[in-house]
Steps between C-alpha positions, in 0.01 A plus 500: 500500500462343155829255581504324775837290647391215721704400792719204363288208623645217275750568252233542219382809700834644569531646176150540378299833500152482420255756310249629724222634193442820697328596219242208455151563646323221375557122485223336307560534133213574268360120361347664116855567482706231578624217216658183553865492439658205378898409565714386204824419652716791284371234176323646180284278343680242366609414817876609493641670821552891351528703823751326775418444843121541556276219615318483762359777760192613677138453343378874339237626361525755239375868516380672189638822442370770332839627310314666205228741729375611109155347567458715785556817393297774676358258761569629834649205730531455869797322719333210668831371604854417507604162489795239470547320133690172565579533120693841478766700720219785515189542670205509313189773567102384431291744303145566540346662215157731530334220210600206745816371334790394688829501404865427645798747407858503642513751849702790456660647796283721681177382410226442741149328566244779426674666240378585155670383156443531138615431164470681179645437157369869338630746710637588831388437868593595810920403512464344840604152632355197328302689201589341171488714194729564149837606547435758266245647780749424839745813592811458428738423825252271648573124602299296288471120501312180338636638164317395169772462274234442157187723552188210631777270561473538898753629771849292397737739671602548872261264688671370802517648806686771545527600138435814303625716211541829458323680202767790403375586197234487201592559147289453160378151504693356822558552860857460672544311815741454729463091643647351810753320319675897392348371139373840348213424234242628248187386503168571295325816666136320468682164741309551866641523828418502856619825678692364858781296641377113487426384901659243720842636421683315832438190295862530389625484863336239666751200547382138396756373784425107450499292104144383641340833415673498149357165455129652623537764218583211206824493470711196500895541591742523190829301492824746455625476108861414692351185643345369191693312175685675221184384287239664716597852563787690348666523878515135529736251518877501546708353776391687806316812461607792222256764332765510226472897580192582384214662629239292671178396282280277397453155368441670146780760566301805603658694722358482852653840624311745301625432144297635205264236328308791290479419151653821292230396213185584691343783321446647864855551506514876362222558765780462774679824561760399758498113637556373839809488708602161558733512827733261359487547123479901566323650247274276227527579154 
């Protein structure tokens, strides 16, 4: 049982669940890959708060992933282990490689300790869960995810847990795919991908239950725009409380509810054959 409900001890339990890692088989991460990892506060370098409400939160270290796989090709690797990344919704799987390297990608589901994985960047493998190849080599219909979206650039595209994409179809210089979001787009046929489902996908229902847990994860609680002044958030002020009937956002005005903040001028745009469905704006343009 991946969930689990507690009996409602204290009224921080009552409406908690907790993840059990089912999948996890080791604890101990690997040292030559661990990094230190350094809070900021949500400030850039000049010191200005640019991402609200995060301060705070549990000491990590950071695990180096291996997003890229292209120095690897044809090197035969071994699952070591499964284990929990304190950095990422997914669960990340150690590689041992037959020259000695080690190296951390993200678990997909089904993977196991024991089995064999490899990468290759000239021509097709075996299409089985966790080998990484061109998309230009995968079969079309598979689940693919970790998604290079610039050949070399490293896996940009569906990497928490639970995600994948769909490859439907490969034509001339791109591949179409169909992402979680219902967004159906291009992209180059030479981009990489990992064939599988990523792991850990009862992240999504596990139930924080208490704000001390949100505050253990880094983030700080946010003030409602309704309870702020008319000069700090487009929702404040006014005698008593009023959205002025409009949608709920942001201090900058972004919508909050799934509004589209795309820029029409990227030249990616004509790469996007059909965009999202936003369940409140319907379809994006």
């Amino acid at each position: 049982m991946p969930i689990r409900i507690y009996k409602p001890t204290s009224a921080g339990r009552r409406f908690a669940s907790v993840n059990m890692h089912a999948e996890v088989t080791k604890t101990d991460p690997e040292k030559s890959l661990l990094r230190p990892l350094h809070k900021k506060g949500g400030r850039n370098h000049s010191g200005k708060i640019t991402v609200r409400g995060r301060g705070g939160g549990a000491k990590r270290l950071y695990r180096v992933i291996d997003f890229r796989r292209a120095d690897r090709d044809g090197v035969v690797a071994t699952v070591t282990g499964i284990e929990y990344d304190p950095n990422r919704s997914s669960h990340v799987a150690l590689l041992a490689f037959a020259d000695g390297v080690k190296r951390y990608i993200l678990a997909p589901v089904g993977l196991k300790v024991g089995d064999s994985l490899e990468s290759s960047g000239s021509g097709p493998v075996e299409p089985k869960v966790g080998n990484c190849m061109r998309l230009r080599d995968i079969p079309t219909g598979l689940d693919v995810h970790c998604i290079e979206m610039v050949p070399g650039r490293g896996g940009q595209l569906c990497r928490s847990a639970g995600l994948y994409a769909r490859l439907t179809n490969k034509e001339g210089p791109h591949a179409t795919l169909v992402l979680p979001s219902g967004e159906i787009r291009k992209v180059p046929i030479d981009c990489r991908a990992t064939i599988g489902q990523v792991g850990n996908a009862d992240h999504a229902n596990r139930r924080l239950g208490k704000a001390g847990l949100n505050r253990h994860l880094g983030r700080r609680p946010i003030t409602r725009g309704m309870a702020k002044s008319h000069n700090a958030h487009p929702l404040g002020g006014g005698s008593g409380r009023s959205k002025g009937n409009r949608p709920p956002c942001g201090p900058s005005g972004v919508h909050a509810k799934g509004g589209g903040t795309r820029s029409r001028k990227k030249a990616s745009q004509k790469l996007i054959i059909r965009r999202r469905v936003s369940k409140r704006y319907g379809q994006l343009k």
